[in-house]
SEKELUM-521986 format. One line per 2 residues: number of its first residue (from 0); their letters; for each residue x, y, z of N, C-alpha, C. Coordinates in steps of 0.05 Angstrom, whole numbers, plus 5000, padded with zeros to 4 digits. Layout:
BEGIN
NUM = a = X/Y/Z/X/Y/Z/X/Y/Z; ...
This chain:
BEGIN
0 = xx = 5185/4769/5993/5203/4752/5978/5197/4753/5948; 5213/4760/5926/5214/4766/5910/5209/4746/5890
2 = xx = 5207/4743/5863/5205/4724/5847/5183/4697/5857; 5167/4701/5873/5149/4678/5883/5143/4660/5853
4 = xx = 5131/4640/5856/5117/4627/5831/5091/4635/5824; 5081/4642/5847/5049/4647/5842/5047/4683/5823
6 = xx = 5067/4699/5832/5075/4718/5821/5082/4727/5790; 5093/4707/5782/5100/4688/5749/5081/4686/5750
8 = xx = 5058/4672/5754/5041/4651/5733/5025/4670/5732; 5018/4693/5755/5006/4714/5740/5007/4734/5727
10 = xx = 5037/4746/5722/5043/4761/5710/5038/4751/5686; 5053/4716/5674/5053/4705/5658/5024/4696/5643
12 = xx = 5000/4701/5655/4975/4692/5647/4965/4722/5644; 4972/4749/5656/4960/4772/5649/4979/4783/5618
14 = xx = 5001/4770/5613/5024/4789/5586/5009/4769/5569; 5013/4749/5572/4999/4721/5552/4979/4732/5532
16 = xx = 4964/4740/5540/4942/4743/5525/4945/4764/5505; 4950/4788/5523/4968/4811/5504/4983/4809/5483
18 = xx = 5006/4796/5486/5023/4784/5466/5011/4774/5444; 4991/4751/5454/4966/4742/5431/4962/4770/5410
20 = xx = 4945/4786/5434/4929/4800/5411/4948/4826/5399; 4968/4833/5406/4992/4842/5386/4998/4830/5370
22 = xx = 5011/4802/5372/5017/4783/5343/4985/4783/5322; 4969/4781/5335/4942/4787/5314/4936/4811/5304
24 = xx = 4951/4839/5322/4948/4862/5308/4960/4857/5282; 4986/4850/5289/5009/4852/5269/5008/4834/5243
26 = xx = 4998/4813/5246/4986/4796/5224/4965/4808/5209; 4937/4826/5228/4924/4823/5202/4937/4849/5185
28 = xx = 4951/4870/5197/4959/4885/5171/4985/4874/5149; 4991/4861/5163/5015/4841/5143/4987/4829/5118
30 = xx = 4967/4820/5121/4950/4803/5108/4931/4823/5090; 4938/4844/5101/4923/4868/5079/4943/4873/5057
32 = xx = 4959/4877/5068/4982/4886/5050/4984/4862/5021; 4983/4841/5038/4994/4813/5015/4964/4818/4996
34 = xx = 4936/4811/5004/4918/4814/4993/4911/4831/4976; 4919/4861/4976/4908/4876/4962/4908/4870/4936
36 = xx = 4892/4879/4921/4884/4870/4886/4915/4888/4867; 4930/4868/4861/4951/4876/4848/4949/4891/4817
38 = xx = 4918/4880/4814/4909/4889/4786/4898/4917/4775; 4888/4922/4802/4868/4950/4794/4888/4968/4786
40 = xx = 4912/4974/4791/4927/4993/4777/4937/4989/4749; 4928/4960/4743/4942/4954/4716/4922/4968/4703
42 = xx = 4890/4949/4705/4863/4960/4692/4865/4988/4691; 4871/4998/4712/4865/5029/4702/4880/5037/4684
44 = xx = 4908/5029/4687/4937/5041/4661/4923/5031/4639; 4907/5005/4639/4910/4997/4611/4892/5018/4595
46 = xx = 4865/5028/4619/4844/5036/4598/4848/5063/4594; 4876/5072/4601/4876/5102/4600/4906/5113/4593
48 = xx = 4911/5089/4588/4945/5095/4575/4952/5102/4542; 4968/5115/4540/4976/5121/4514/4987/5106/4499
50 = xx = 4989/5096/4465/5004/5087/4455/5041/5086/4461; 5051/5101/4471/5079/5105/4480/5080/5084/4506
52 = xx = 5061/5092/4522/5063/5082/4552/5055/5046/4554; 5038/5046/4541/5034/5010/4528/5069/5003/4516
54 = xx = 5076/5015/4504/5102/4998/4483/5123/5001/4514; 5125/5016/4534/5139/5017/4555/5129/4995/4566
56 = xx = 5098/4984/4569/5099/4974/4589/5110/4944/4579; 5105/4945/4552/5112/4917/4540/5151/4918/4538
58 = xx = 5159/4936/4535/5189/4926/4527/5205/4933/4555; 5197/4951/4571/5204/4951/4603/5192/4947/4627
60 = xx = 5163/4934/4626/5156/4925/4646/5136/4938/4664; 5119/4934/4682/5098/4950/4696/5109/4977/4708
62 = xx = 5132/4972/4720/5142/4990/4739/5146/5013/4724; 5167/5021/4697/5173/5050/4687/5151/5049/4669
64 = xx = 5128/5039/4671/5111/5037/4640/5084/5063/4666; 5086/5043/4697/5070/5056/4711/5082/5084/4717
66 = xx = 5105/5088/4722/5126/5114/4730/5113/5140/4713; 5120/5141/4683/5111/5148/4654/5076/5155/4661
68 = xx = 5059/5141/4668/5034/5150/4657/5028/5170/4686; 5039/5164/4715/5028/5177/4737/5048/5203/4729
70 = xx = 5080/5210/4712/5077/5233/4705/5060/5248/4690; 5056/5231/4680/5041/5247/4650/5011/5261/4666
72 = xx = 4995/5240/4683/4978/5246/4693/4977/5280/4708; 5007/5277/4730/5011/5300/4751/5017/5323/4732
74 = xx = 5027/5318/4714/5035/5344/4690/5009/5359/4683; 4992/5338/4672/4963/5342/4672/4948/5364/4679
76 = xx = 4956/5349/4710/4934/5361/4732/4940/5392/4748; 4974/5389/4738/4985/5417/4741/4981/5433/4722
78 = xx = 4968/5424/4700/4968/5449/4684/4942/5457/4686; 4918/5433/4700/4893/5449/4694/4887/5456/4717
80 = xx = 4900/5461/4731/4900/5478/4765/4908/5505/4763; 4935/5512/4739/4943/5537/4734/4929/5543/4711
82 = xx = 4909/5543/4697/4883/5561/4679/4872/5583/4710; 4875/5598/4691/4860/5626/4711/4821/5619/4706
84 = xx = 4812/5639/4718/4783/5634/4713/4782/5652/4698; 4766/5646/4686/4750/5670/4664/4734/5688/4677
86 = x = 4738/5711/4692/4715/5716/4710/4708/5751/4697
């Protein structure tokens, strides 16, 4: 006979707990995300940014002020990847 009660309460007492510890998976990376230090990317732009990239960040804001220095950076780092060796 199908659908018994005693059948529920254990299905219902073995998913229970589960469910628990999924909604707790899923919270604590929701809680990493919110937490992370919003600052350390500023500190680093600030101590390593150019006169140009400061007046961006002041007259347009973190976002294209941050855009601007991670090019400038990758430009960088492409050019000192393509130096040959001196060999």
């Amino acid at each position: 006979m199908p659908g018994r009660p005693v059948d529920m309460v254990l299905l219902l007492g073995l998913a229970f707990p589960l469910l628990l510890l999924g909604l707790a998976l899923v919270m604590q990376r929701v809680e990493q995300g919110l937490t992370a230090d919003p600052t350390a990317d500023l500190e680093t732009f600030l101590a390593t940014a150019r006169p140009d990239e400061i007046e961006a960040y002041v007259s347009q804001g973190l976002g294209p002020a941050l855009d601007r220095y991670w090019r400038r950076r990758r430009r960088r780092a492409r050019r000192l990847t393509r130096r040959p060796d001196p060999a």
